[in-house]
C-alpha positions in Angstrom: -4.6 24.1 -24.6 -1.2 23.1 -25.8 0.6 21.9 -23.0 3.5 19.3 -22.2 1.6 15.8 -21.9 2.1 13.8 -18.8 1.6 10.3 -17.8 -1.4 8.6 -16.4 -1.2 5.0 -15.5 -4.1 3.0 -14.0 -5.4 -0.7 -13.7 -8.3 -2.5 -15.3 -9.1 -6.1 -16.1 -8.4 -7.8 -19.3 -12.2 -7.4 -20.2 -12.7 -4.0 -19.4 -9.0 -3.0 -21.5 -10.6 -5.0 -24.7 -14.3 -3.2 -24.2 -12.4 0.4 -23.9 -10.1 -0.5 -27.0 -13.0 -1.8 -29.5 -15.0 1.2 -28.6 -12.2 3.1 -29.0 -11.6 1.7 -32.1 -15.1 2.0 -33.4 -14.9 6.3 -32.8 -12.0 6.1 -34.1 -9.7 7.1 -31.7 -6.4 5.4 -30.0 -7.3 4.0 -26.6 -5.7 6.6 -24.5 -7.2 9.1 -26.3 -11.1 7.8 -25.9 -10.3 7.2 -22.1 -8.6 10.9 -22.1 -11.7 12.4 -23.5 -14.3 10.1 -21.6 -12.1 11.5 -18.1 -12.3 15.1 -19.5 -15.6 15.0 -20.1 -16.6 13.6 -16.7 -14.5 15.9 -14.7 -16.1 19.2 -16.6 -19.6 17.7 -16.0 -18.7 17.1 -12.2 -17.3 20.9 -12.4 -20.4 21.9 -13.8 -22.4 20.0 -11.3 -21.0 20.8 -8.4 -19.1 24.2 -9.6 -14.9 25.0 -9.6 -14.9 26.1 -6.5 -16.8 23.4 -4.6 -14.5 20.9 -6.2 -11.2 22.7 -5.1 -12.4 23.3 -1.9 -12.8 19.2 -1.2 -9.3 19.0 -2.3 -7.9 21.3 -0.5 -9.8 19.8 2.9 -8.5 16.4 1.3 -4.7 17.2 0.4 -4.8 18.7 4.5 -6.3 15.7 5.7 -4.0 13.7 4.0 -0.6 15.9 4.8 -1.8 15.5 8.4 -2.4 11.8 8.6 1.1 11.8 7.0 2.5 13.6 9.4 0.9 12.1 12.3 2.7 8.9 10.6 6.0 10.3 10.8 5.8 11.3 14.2 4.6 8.1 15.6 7.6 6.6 13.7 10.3 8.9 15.2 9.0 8.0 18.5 9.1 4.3 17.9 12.8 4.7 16.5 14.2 6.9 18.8 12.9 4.6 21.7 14.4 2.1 20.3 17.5 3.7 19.4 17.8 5.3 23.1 17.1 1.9 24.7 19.9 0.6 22.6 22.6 2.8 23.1 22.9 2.3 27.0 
């Protein structure tokens, strides 16, 4: 599965970075590669769990969610600024 690798960047405390990199270290591998692997693995067991098309179904139902709460966003903003714009301009 050769593919073009992308970024992933995330947050932990200073602890939890030095546990990751010593264990890490102990298999053998560089840091992002043991947290790449650990992620891999627990997204194939969740797969397997759950099944492919479970798991894409909650995103989809979450990625609409979201797009609407976005939109509902917007909206409410246009409305504030075009009030405001209107009760300006006369």
């Amino acid at each position: 599965m050769a593919s073009e690798s992308s970024p992933i960047c995330f947050r932990v405390p200073a602890d939890e970075r030095s546990l990751l990199e010593v264990v890490a270290r102990h298999q053998g591998q560089t840091l992002s590669a043991f947290v790449r692997d650990a992620a891999i693995r627990v997204a194939q067991g969740l797969i397997d769990e759950y099944g492919a098309e479970a798991i894409f179904k909650t995103f989809e139902t979450t990625e609409t969610q979201r797009a609407e709460q976005t939109r509902a966003r917007v909206n409410e903003f246009r409305t504030r600024l075009l009030s405001q714009y209107r009760g300006s301009s006369g």
